[in-house]
N, CA, C and O atoms as a Tinker XYZ file with bonds, in Angstrom:
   392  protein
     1  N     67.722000  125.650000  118.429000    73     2
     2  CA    68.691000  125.577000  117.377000    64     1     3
     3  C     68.226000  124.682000  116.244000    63     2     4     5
     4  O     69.093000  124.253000  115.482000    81     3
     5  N     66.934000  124.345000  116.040000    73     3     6
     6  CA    66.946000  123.710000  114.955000    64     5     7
     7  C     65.684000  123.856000  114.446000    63     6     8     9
     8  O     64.758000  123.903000  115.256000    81     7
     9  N     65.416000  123.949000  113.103000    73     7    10
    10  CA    65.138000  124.435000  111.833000    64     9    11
    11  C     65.578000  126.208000  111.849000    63    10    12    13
    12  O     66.068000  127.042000  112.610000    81    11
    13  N     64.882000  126.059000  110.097000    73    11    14
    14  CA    65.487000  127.364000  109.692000    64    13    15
    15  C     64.700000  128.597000  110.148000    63    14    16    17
    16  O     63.470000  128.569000  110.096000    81    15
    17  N     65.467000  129.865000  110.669000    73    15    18
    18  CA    64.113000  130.778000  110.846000    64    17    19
    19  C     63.524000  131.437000  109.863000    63    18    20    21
    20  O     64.120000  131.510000  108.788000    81    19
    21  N     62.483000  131.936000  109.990000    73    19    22
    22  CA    62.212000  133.055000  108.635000    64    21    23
    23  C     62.885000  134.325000  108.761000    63    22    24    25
    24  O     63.075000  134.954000  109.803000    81    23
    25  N     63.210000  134.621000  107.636000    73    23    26
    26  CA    64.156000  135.443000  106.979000    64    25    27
    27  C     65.805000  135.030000  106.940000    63    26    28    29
    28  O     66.705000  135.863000  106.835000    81    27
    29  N     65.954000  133.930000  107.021000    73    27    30
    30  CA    67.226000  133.591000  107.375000    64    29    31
    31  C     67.514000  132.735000  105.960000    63    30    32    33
    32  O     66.661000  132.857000  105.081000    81    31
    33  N     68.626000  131.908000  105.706000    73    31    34
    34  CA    69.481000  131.512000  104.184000    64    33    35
    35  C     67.704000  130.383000  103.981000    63    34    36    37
    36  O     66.927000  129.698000  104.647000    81    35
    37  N     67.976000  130.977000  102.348000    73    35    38
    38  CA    67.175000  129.644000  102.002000    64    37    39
    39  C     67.553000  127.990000  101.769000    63    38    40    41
    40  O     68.666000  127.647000  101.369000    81    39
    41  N     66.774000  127.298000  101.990000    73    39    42
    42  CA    67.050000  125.496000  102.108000    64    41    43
    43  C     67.009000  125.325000  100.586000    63    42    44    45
    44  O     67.286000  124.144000  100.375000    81    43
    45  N     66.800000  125.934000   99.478000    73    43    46
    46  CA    66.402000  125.316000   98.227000    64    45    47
    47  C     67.683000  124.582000   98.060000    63    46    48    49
    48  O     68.749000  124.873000   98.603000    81    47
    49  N     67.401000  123.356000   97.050000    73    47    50
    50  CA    68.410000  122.193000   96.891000    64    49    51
    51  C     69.347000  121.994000   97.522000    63    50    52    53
    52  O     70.501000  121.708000   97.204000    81    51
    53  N     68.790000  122.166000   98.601000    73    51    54
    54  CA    69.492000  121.377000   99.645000    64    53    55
    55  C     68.737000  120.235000  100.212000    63    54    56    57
    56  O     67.651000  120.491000  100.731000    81    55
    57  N     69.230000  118.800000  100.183000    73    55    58
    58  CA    68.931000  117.647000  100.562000    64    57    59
    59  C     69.062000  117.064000  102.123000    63    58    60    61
    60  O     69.770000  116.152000  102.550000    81    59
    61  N     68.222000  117.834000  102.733000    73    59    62
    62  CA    68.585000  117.457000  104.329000    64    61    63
    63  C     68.253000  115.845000  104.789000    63    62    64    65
    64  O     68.143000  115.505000  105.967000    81    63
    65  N     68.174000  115.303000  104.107000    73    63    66
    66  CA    67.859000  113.828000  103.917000    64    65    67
    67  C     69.447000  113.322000  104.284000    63    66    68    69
    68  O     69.772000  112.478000  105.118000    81    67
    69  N     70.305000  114.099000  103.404000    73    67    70
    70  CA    71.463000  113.685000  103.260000    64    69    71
    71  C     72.624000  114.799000  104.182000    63    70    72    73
    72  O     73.687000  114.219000  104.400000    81    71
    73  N     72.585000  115.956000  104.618000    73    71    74
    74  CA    73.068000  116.613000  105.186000    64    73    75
    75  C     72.902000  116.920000  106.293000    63    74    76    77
    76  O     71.786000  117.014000  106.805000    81    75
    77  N     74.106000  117.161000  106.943000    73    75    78
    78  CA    73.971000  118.311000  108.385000    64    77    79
    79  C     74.684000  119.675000  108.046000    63    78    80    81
    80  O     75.810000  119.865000  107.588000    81    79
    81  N     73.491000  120.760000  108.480000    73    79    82
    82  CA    73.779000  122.154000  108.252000    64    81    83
    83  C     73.708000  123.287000  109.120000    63    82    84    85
    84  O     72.771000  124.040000  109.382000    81    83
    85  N     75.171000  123.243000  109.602000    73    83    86
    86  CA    74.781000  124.420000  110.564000    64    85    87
    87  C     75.858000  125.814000  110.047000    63    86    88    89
    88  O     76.997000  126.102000  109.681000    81    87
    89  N     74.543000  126.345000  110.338000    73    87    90
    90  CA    74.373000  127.952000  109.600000    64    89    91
    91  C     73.817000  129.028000  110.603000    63    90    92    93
    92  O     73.796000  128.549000  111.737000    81    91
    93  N     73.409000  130.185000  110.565000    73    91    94
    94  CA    73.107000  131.206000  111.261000    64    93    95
    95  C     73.907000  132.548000  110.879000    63    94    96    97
    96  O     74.653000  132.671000  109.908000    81    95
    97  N     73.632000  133.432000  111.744000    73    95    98
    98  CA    73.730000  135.004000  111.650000    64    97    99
    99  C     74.898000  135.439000  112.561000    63    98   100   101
   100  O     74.935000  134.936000  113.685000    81    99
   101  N     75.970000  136.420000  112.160000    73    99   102
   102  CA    76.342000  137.169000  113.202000    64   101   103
   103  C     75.811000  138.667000  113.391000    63   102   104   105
   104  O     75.551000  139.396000  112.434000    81   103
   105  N     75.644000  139.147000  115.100000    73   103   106
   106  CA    75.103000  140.394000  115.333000    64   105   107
   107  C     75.725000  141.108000  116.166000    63   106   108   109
   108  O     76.484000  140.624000  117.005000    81   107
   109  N     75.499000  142.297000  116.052000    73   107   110
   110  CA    76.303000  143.409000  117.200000    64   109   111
   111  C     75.105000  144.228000  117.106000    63   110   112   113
   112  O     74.608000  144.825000  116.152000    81   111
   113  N     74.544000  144.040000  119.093000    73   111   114
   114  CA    73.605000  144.947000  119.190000    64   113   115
   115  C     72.037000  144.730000  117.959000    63   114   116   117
   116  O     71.113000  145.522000  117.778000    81   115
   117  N     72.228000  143.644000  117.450000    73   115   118
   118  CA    70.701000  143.526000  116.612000    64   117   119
   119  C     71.184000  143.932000  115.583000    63   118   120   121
   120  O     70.264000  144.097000  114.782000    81   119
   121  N     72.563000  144.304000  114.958000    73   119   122
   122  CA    72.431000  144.436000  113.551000    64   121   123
   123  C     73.361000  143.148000  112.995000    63   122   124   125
   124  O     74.030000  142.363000  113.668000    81   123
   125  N     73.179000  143.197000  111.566000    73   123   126
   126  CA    73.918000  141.871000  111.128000    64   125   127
   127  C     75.522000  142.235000  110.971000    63   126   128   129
   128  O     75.812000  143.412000  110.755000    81   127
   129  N     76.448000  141.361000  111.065000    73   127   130
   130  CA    77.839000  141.953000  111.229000    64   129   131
   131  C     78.334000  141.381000  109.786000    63   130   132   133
   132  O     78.344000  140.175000  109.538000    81   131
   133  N     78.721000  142.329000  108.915000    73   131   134
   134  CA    79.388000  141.658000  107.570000    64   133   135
   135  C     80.777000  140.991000  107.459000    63   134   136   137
   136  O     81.303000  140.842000  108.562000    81   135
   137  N     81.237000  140.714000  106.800000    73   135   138
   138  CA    82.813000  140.494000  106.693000    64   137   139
   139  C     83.667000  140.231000  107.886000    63   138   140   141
   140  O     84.840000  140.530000  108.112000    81   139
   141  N     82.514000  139.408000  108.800000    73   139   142
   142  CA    83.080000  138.950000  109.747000    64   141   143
   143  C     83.941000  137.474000  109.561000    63   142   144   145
   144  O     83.937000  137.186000  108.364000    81   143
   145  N     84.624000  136.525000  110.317000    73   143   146
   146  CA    84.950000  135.016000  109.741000    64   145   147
   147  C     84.381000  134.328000  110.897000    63   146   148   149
   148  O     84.409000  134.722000  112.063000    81   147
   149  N     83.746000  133.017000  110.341000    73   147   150
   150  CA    83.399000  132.422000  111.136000    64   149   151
   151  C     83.970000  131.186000  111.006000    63   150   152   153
   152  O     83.861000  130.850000  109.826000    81   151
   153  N     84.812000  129.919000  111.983000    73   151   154
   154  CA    84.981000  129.219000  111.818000    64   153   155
   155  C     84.646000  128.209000  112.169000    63   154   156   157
   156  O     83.868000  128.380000  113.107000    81   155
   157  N     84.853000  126.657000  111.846000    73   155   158
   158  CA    84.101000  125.327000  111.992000    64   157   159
   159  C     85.221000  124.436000  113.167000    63   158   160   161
   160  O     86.146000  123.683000  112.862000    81   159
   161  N     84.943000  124.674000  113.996000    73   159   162
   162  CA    86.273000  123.630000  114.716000    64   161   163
   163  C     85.815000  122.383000  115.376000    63   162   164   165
   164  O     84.752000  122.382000  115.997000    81   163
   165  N     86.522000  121.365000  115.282000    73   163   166
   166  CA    86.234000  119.862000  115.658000    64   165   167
   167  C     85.976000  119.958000  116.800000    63   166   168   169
   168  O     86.167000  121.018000  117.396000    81   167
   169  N     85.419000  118.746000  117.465000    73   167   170
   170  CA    85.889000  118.516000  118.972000    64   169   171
   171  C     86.744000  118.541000  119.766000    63   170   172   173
   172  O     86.552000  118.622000  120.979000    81   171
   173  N     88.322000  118.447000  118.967000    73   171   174
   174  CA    89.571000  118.649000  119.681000    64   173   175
   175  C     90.384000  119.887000  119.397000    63   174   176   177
   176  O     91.608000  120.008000  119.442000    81   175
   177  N     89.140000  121.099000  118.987000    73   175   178
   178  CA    89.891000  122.395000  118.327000    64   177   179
   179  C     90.508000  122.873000  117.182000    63   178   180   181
   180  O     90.883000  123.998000  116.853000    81   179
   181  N     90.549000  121.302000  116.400000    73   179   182
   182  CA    90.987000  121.597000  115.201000    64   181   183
   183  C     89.988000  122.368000  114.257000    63   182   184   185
   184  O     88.763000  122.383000  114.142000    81   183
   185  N     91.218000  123.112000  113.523000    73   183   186
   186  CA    90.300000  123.949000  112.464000    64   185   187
   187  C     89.918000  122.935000  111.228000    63   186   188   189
   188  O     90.721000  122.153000  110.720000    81   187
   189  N     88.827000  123.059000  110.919000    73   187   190
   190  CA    88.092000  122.299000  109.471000    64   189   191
   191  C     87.484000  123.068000  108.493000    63   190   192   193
   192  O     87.325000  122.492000  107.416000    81   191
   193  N     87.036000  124.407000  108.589000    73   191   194
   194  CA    86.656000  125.253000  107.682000    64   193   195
   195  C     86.574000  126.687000  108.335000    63   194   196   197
   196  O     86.682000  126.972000  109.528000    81   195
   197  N     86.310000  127.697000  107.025000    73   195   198
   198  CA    86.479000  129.433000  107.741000    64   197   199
   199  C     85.366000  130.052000  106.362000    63   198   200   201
   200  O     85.844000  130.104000  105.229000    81   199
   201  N     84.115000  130.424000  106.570000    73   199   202
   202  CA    83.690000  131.284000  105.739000    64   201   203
   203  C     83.342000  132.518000  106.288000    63   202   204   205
   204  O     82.993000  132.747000  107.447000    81   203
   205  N     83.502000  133.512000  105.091000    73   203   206
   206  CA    83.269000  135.157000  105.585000    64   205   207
   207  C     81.467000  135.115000  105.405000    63   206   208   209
   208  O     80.776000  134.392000  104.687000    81   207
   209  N     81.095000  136.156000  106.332000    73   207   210
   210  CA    79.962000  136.060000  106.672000    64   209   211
   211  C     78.992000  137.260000  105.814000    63   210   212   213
   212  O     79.164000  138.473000  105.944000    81   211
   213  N     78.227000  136.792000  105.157000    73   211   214
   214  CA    77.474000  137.723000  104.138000    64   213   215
   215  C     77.241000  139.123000  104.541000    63   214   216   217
   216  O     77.387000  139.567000  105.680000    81   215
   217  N     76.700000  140.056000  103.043000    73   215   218
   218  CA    76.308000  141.400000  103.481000    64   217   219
   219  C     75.105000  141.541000  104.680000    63   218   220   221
   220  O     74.988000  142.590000  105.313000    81   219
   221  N     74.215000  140.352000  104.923000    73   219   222
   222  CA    73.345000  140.283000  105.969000    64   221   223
   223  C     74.002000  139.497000  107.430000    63   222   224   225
   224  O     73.267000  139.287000  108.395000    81   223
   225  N     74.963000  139.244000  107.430000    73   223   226
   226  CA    75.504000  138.652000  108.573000    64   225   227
   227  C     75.485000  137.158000  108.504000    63   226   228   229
   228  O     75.959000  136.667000  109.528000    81   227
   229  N     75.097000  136.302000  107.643000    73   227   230
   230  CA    75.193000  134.818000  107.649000    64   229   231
   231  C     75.965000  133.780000  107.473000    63   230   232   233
   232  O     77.143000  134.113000  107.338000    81   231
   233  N     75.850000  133.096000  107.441000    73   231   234
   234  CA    76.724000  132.092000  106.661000    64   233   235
   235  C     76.287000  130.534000  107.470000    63   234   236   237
   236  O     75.622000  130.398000  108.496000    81   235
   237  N     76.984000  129.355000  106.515000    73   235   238
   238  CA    76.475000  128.596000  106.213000    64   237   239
   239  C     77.651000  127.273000  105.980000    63   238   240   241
   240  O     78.527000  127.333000  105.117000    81   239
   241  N     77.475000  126.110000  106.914000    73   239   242
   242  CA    78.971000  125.094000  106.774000    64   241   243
   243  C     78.099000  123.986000  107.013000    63   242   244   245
   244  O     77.300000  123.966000  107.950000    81   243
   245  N     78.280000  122.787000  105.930000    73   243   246
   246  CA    77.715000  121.497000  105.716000    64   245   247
   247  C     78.980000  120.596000  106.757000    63   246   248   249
   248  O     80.169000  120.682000  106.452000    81   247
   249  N     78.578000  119.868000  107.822000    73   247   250
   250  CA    79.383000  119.799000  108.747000    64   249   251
   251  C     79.034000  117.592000  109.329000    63   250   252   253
   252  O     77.924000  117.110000  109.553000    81   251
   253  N     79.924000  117.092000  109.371000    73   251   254
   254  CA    79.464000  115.918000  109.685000    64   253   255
   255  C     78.552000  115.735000  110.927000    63   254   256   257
   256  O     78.351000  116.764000  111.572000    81   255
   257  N     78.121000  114.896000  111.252000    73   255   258
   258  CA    77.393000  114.849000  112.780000    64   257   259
   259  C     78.127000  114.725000  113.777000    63   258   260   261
   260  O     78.920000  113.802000  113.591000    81   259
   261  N     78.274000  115.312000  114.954000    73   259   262
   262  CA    78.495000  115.614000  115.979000    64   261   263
   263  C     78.512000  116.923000  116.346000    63   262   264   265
   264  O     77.801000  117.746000  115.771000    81   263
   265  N     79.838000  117.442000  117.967000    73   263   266
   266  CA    79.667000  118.468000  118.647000    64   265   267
   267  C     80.841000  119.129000  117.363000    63   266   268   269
   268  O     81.698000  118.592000  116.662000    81   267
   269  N     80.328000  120.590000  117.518000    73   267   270
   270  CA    81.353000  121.360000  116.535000    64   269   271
   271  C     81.314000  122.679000  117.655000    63   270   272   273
   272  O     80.423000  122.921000  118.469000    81   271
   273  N     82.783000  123.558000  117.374000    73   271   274
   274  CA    82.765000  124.749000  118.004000    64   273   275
   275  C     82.803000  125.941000  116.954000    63   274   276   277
   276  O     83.760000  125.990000  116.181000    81   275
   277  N     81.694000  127.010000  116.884000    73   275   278
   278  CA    82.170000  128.086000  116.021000    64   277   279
   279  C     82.892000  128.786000  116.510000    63   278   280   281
   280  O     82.880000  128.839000  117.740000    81   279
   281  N     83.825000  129.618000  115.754000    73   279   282
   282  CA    85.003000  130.565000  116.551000    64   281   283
   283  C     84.841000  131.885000  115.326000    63   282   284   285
   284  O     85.078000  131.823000  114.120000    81   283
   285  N     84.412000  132.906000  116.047000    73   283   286
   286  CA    83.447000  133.927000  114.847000    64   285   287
   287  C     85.314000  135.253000  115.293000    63   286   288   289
   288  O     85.911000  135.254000  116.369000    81   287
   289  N     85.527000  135.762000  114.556000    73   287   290
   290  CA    86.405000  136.900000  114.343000    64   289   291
   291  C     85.920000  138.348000  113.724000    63   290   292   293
   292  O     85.638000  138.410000  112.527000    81   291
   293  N     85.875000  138.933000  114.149000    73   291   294
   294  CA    85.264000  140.073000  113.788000    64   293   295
   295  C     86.189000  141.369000  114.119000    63   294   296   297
   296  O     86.902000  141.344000  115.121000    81   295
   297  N     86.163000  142.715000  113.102000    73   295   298
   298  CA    86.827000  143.863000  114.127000    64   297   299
   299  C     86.056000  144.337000  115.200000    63   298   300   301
   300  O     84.830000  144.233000  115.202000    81   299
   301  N     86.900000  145.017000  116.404000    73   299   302
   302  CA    85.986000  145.516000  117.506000    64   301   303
   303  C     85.597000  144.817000  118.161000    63   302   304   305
   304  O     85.031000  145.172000  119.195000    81   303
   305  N     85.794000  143.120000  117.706000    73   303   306
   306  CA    84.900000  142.276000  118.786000    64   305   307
   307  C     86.474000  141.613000  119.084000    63   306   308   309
   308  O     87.568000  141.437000  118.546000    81   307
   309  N     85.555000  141.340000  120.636000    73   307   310
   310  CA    86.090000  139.772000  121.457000    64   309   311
   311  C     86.507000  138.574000  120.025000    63   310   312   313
   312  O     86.448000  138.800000  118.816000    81   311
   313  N     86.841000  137.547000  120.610000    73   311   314
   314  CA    86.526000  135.971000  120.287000    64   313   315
   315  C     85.526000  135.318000  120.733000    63   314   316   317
   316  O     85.524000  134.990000  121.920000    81   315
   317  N     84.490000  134.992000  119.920000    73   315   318
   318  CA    83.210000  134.396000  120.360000    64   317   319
   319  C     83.329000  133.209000  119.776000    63   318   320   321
   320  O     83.583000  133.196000  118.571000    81   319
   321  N     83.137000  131.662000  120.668000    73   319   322
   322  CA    83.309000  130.103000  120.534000    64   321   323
   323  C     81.578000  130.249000  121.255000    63   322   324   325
   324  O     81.042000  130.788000  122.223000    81   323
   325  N     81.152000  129.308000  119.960000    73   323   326
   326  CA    80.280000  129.336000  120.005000    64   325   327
   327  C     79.893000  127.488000  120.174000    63   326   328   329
   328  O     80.210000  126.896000  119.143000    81   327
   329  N     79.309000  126.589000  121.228000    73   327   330
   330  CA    79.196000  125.199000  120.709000    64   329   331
   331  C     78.181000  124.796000  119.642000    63   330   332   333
   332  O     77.435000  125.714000  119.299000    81   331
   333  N     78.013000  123.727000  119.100000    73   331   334
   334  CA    76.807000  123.215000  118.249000    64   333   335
   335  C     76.834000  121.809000  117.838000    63   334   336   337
   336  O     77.810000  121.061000  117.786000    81   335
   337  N     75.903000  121.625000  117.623000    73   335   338
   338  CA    75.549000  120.329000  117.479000    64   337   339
   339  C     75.281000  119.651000  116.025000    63   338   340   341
   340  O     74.106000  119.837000  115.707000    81   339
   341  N     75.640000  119.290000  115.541000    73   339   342
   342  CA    75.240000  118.359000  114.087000    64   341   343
   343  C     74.591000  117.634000  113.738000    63   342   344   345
   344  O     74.616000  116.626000  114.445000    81   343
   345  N     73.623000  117.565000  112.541000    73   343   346
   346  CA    73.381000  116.417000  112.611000    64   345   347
   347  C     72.643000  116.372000  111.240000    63   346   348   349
   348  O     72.048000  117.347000  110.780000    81   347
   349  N     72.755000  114.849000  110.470000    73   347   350
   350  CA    72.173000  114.913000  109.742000    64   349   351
   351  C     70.520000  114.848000  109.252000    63   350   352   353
   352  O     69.764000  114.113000  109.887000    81   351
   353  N     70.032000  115.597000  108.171000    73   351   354
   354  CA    68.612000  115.980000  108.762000    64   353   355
   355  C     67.946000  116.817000  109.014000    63   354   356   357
   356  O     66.773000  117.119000  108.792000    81   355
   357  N     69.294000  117.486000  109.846000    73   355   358
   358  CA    68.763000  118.699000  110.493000    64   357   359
   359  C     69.634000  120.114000  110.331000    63   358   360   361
   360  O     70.834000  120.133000  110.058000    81   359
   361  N     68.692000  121.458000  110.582000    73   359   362
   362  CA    69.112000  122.324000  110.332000    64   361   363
   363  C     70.103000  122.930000  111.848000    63   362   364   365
   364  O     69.404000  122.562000  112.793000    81   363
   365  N     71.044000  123.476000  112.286000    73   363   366
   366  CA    70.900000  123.558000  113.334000    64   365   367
   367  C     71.585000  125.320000  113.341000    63   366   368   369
   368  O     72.723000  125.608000  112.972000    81   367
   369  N     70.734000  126.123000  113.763000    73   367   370
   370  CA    70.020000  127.746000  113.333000    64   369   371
   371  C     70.833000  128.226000  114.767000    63   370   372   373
   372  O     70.520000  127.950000  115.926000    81   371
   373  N     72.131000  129.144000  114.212000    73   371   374
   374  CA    72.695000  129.788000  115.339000    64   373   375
   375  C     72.711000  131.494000  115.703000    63   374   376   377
   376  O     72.991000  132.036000  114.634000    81   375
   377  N     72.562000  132.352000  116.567000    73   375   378
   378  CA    72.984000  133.367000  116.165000    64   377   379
   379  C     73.965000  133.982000  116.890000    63   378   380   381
   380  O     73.643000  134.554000  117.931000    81   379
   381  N     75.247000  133.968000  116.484000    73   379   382
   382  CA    76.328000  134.725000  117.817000    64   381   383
   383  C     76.467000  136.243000  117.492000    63   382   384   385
   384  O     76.525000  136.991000  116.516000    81   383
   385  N     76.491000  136.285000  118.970000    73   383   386
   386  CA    76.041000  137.752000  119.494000    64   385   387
   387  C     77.377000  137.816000  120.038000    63   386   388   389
   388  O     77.969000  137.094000  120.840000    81   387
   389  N     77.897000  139.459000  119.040000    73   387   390
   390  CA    79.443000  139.470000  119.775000    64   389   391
   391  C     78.950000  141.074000  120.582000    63   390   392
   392  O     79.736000  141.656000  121.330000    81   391
């Protein structure tokens, strides 16, 4: 889970000196899932952010350091909680597979 892969969001001006970024892909079956939501939830479940997930399946949440849970929504799919880790510095590269 950590750095960025190739072909995945670019790092330009972004200051990982100063940030924690966890980002990644959603997939069904190996393809990228669009207009899916993915969300940012605390350690105690609380919700803290929700972005829709690009025409390639991505997306991308500047997140303080610690444990975070993604909670991805999609049609056709389950609920996928995904854990992760934070931190500043670092990239931390997810891909949930619904």
């Amino acid at each position: 889970m950590c750095g960025a892969t190739a072909g995945g969001l670019s790092l330009d001006g972004i200051d990982l000196a100063k940030e924690a970024v966890v980002q990644g892909q959603v997939v069904r079956e190996g393809e990228p899932v669009p207009n899916a939501y993915v969300r940012l939830l605390d350690r105690s479940g609380e919700f803290t952010a929700e972005v829709p997930t690009s025409a390639t399946g991505h997306f991308r949440f500047f997140a303080n350091t610690g444990r975070w849970t993604l909670r991805t929504l999609a049609p056709r799919a389950d609920v996928v909680d995904q854990p992760v880790e934070a931190e500043v510095g670092r990239v931390a590269e997810v891909i949930i597979a619904l």
